[in-house]
N, C-alpha and C positions, 0 to 999 in steps of 0.2 A: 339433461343431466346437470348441467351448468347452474339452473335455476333450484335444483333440486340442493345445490351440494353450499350454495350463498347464504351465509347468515344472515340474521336480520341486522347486525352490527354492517357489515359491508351493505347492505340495503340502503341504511341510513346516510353510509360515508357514499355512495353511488346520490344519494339526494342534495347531497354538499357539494354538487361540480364536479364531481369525478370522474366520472364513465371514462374521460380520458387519461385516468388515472389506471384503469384496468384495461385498459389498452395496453398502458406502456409496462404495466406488470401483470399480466393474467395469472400466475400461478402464484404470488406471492401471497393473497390471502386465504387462498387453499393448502400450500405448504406447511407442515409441518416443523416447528421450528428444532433447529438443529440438526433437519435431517438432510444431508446433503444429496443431490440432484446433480445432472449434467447438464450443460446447457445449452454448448455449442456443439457439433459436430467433431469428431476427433480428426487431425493431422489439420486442421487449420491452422496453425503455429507451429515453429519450430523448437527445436528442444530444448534451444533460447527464453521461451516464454519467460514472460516476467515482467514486473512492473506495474499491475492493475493500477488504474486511477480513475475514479467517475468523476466526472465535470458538474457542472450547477443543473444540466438540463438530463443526468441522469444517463449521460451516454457513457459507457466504460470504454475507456482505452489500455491498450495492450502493447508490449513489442515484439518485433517478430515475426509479424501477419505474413505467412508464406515464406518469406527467406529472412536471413537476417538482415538487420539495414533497415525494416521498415514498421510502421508502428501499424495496429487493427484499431477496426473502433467498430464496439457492438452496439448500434444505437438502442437503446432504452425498449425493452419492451423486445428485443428481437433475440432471435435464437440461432443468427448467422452474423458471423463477422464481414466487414469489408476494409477495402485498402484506404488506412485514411491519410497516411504519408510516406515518404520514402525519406530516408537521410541523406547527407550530402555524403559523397564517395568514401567508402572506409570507416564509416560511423555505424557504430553496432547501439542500442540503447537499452540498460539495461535495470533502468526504475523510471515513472514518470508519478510528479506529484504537481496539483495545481493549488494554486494560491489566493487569497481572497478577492483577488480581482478578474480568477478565471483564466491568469496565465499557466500557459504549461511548460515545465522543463522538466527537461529528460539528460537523464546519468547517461555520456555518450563513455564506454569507459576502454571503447577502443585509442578515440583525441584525446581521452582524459581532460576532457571539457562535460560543463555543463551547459544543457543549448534550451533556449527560449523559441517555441513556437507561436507565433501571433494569433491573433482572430483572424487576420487574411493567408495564413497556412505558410507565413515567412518564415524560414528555418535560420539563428542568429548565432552565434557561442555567447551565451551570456558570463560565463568565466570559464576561464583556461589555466592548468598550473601544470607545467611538464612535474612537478615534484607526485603530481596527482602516480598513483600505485594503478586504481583503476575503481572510479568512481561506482559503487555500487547501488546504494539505494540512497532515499531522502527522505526528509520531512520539513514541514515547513510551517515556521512558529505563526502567530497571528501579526505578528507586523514583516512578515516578509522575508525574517532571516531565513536560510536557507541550513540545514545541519545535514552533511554525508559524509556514510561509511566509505570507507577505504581500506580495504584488505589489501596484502601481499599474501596470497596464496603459497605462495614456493614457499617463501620464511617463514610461514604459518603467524604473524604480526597482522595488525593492521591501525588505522587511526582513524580519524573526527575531523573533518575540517567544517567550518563556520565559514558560512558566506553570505554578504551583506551590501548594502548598497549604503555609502559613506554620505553626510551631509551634501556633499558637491555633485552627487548624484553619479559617482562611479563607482564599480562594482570590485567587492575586496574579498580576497581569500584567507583563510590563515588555518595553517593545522592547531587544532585546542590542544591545551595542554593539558596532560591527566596525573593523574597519583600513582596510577598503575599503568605497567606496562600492558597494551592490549595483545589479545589473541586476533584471530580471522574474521573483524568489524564485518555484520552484515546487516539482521535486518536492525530497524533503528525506529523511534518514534517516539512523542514528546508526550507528559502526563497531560491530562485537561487545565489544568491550569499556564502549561507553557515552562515551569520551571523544572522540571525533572524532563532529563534524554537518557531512553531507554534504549540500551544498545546489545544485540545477541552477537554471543562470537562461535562461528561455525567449527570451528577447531576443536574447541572446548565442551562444545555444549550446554556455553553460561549465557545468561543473559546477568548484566549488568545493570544499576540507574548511576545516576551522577545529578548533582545538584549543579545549574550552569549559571558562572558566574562570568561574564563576559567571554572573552576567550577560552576561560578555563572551566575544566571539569573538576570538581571536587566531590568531596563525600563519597568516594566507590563502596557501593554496596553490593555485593552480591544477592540478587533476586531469586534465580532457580539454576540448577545445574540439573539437567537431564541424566540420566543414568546411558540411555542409548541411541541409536541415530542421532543425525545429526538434526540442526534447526538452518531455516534460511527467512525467510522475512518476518515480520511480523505486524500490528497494528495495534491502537488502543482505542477503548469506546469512549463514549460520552462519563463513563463513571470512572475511569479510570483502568477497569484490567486490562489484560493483555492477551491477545489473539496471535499464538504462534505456529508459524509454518511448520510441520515436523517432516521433513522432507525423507525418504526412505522408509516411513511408518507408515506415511498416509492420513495424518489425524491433523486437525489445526487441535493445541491445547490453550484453553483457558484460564488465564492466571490472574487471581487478587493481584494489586497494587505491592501487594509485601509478596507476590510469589506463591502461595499457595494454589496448587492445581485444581479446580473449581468443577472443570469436564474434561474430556476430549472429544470431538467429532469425527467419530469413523467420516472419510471421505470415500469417494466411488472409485479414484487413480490412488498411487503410493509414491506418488513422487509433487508434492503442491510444493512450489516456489516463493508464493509471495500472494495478499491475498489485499482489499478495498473493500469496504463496504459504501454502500449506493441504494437504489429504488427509490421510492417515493416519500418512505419517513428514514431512512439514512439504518433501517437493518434488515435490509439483504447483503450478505457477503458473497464477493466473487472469489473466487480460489482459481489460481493458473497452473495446471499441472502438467509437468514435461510430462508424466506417463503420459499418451497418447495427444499429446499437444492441444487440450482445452482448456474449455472454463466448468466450471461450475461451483451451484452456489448452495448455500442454504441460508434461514430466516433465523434470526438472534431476536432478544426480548431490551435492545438498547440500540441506540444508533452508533454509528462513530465518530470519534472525537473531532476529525476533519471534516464530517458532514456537520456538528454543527458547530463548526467554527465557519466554514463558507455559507452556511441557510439560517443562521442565525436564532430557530425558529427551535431550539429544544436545548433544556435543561438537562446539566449531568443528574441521575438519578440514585441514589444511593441504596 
């Protein structure tokens, strides 16, 4: 059946080295893109889920695996998660993004720290601010800066902070300053070029950009205002739109750079959190859904703008 259903495009790319390529994705070039799939098992996470991030070798990481406190990692090509950390005492994590040298940090937004895990599985507080509300997701520009939301849920508020490592090589925090007052800062992520931070507020059901000018957020535009449910994470590609969680609907929707609604992707749960794209060319997307505590994913026609900022190896496509 297998042999039957392979292109001869996938023939060719299996004669380029790969077969270990279809190992580590066998459904990816039989998928149909945009149609979303499960992938893991249900109740493997808790209702916590959140945070997807694929590393450079294609493995996605998740928090939450089994109880709260501890992070999954579904290695590449598999269809079962396993335990690939635990936090230190009272640390919940609730986004993880890694950076161009393969580190990972993760929104702990119970310490209201953000913590750096090693290559040797060392759990560190890379910064700490009691002023922190409760760090929720991140994104992380090409030299390292660090940008998280920060919601105050009760007040229905939230903010931006910038964090960054200072010439002397210690690590600085500071809340950005905006033009606007924000709503319930959630999901967050930067244009391909690093200058525009796109920010949704769960409250409102807006998504925002801002033009960043050091500490500061300027130019607030309004991008899109949903009519209903609400939103929670979101991502950008390689060309620039924007892939948002619609949590309670069930759809990720896909938006131009100016906001225009382009699709929506029915997903298989109605409750997706927060979503990564990964695989072998950087478009397969993973989606974490508290319905039933999984993953699942489907195939897009672009990669994402963090894949190739970390693989270096693809051009935004217009």
């Amino acid at each position: 059946m297998l042999t039957a259903i392979i292109s001869s495009r996938v023939v060719s790319w299996l004669s380029r080295a790969v077969l270990a390529a279809l190992v580590v994705s066998p459904c990816a070039a039989q998928q149909p893109p945009f149609l979303s799939q499960p992938l893991t098992p249900a109740g493997e996470y808790t209702f916590g889920i959140e945070g997807p991030a694929v590393d450079s070798h294609g493995n996605l990481y998740v928090v939450n695996f089994g109880k709260q406190g501890t992070i999954g990692k579904l290695p590449a090509g598999a269809s079962q998660s396993e335990l690939f950390a635990t936090l230190p005492e009272g640390s919940v994590g609730n986004a993880i993004r890694f950076d161009r040298d393969g580190r990972m940090f993760v929104a702990d937004y119970k310490k209201h720290s953000i913590l750096l895990i090693g290559a040797d599985g060392a759990i560190n507080s890379y910064f700490h601010s009691d002023d922190f509300n409760q760090p929720n997701d991140m994104t992380i520009a090409a030299d390292g800066t660090i940008y998280a939301s920060d919601p105050h849920w009760k007040n229905r508020n939230g903010q931006i902070w910038r964090i960054a490592k200072s010439a002397d090589g210690s690590v600085n925090g500071e809340k950005m300053l905006a033009e606007r007052p924000m709503s319930t800062t959630n999901g967050i992520d930067l244009s391909p070029d690093g200058k525009t931070l796109y920010v949704g507020e769960s409250d409102t059901r807006e998504i925002w950009s801002y033009r960043i000018d050091g500490s500061r957020l300027q130019a607030p535009k309004l991008v899109k205002k949903f009519d209903d449910f609400s939103i929670d994470g979101l991502r950008t590609d390689a060309s620039g739109r924007l892939f948002v969680a619609r949590i309670l609907k069930g759809t990720i929707a896909v938006l131009s750079p100016a906001g225009a609604l382009e699709r929506e992707i029915r997903l298989t749960a109605r409750e997706p959190t927060n979503l990564a794209f990964g695989g072998n060319d950087g478009r397969t997307v993973f989606v974490t859904q508290r319905q039933g505590g999984l993953i699942e994913s489907f195939r897009t026609d672009r990669a994402g703008r963090e894949y190739c900022l970390g693989s270096g190896n693809c051009q935004p496509r217009k």
